[in-house]
ZADO-1210 file (C-alpha; in nm, 4 decimals, padded with zeros to 6 digits):
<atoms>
<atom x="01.4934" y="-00.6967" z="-00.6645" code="UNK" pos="1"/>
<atom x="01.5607" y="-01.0019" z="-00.4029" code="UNK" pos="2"/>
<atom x="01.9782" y="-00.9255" z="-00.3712" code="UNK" pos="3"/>
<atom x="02.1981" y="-01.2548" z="-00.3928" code="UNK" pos="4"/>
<atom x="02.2485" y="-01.1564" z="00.0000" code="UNK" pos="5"/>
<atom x="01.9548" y="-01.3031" z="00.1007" code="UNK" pos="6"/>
<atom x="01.9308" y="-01.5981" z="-00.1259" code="UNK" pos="7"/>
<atom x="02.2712" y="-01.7201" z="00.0133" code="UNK" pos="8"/>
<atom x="02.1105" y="-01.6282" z="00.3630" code="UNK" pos="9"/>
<atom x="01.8334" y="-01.8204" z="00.3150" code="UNK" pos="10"/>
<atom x="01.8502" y="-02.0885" z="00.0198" code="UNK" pos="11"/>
<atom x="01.5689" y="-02.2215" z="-00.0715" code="UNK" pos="12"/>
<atom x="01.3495" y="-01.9317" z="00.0051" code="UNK" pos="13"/>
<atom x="01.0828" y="-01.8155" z="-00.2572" code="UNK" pos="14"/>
<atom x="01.1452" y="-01.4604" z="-00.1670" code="UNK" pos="15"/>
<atom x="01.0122" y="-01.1766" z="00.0640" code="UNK" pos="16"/>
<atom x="00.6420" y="-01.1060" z="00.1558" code="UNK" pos="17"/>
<atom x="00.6488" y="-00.6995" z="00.2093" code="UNK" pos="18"/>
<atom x="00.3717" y="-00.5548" z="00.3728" code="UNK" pos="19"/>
<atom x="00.2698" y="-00.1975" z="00.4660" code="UNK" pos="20"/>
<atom x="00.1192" y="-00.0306" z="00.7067" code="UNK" pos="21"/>
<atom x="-00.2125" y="-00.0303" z="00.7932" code="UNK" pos="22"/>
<atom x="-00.4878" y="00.2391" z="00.7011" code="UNK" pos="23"/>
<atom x="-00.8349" y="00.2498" z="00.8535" code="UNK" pos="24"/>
<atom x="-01.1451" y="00.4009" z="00.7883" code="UNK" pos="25"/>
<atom x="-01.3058" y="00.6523" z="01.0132" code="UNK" pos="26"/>
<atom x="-01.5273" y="00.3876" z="01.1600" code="UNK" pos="27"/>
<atom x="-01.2419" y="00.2026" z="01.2506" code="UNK" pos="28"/>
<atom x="-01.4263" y="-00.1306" z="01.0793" code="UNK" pos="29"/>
<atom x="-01.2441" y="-00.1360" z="00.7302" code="UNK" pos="30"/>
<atom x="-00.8916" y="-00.1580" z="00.7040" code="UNK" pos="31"/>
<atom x="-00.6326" y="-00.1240" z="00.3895" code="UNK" pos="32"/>
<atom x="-00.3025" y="-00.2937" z="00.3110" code="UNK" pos="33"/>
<atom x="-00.0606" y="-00.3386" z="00.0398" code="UNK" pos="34"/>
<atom x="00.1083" y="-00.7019" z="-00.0093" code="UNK" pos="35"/>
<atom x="00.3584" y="-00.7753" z="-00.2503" code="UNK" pos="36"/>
<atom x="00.5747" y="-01.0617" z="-00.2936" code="UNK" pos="37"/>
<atom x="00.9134" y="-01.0336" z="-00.4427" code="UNK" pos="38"/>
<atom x="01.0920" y="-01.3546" z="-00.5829" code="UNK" pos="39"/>
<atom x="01.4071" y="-01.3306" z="-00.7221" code="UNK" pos="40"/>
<atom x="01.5213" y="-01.1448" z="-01.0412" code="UNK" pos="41"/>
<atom x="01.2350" y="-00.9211" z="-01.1496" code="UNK" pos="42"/>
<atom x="00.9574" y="-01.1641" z="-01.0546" code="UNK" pos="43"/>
<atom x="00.6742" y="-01.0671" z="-00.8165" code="UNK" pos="44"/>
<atom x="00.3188" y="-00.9348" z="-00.7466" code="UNK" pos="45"/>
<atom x="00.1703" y="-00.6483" z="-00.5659" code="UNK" pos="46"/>
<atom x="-00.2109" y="-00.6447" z="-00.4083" code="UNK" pos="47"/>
<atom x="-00.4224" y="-00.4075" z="-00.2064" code="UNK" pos="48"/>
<atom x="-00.6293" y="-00.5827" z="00.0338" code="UNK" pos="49"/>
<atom x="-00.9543" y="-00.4579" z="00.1902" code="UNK" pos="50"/>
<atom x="-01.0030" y="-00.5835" z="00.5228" code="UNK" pos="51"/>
<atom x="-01.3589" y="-00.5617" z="00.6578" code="UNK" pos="52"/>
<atom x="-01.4222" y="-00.6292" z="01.0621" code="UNK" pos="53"/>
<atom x="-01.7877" y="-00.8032" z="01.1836" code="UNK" pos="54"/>
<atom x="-01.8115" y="-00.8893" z="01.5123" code="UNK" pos="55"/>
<atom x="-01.4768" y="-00.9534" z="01.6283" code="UNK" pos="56"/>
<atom x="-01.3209" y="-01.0812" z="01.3228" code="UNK" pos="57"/>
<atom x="-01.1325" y="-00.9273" z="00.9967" code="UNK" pos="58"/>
<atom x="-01.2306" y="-01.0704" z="00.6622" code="UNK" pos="59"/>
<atom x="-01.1041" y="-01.0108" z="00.3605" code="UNK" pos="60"/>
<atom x="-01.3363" y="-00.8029" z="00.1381" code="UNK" pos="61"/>
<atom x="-01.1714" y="-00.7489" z="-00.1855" code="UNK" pos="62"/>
<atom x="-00.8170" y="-00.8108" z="-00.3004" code="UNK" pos="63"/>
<atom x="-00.6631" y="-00.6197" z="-00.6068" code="UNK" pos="64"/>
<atom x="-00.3474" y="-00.7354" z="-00.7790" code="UNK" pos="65"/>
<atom x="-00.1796" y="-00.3837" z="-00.9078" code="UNK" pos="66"/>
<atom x="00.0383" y="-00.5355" z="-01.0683" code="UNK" pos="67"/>
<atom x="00.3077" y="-00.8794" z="-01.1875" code="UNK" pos="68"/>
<atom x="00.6408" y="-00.9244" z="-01.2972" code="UNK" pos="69"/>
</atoms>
C-alpha cells in the first residue's frame, strides 16, 4: 500500500510505477519485465511485459495484466 508518507510528500500524485529488473533471453533479443502501479489504499495493477528487439529498437510484444485491485 502507497503510505500517507508519500502522499503528503507528493500531493497530487496518482501513486508509484514499480518496475523490476530486467530478464533476457539467451539471444539477447527478447526481454521481460514486471510493471505495476500502486495508487493509494489497495488500488493498483500488475503486468508482465514482453519486450521484443528488431533492428535497433525494443517493441512491445505482449503485455499481461496479472492482476487489479
Amino acid at each position: 500500500m502507497v503510505g500517507e508518507e508519500f502522499y503528503k510528500r507528493y500531493p497530487g500524485s496518482s501513486g508509484l510505477i514499480i518496475l523490476s529488473r530486467v530478464g533476457f533471453n539467451a539471444a539477447m533479443n527478447q526481454a521481460m519485465i514486471y510493471i505495476q502501479h500502486r495508487c493509494g489504499g489497495l488500488g493498483g495493477t500488475g503486468y508482465y511485459v514482453l519486450l521484443e528487439k528488431t533492428a535497433d529498437k525494443w517493441n512491445l510484444a505482449k503485455q499481461n495484466m496479472v492482476w487489479v485491485s
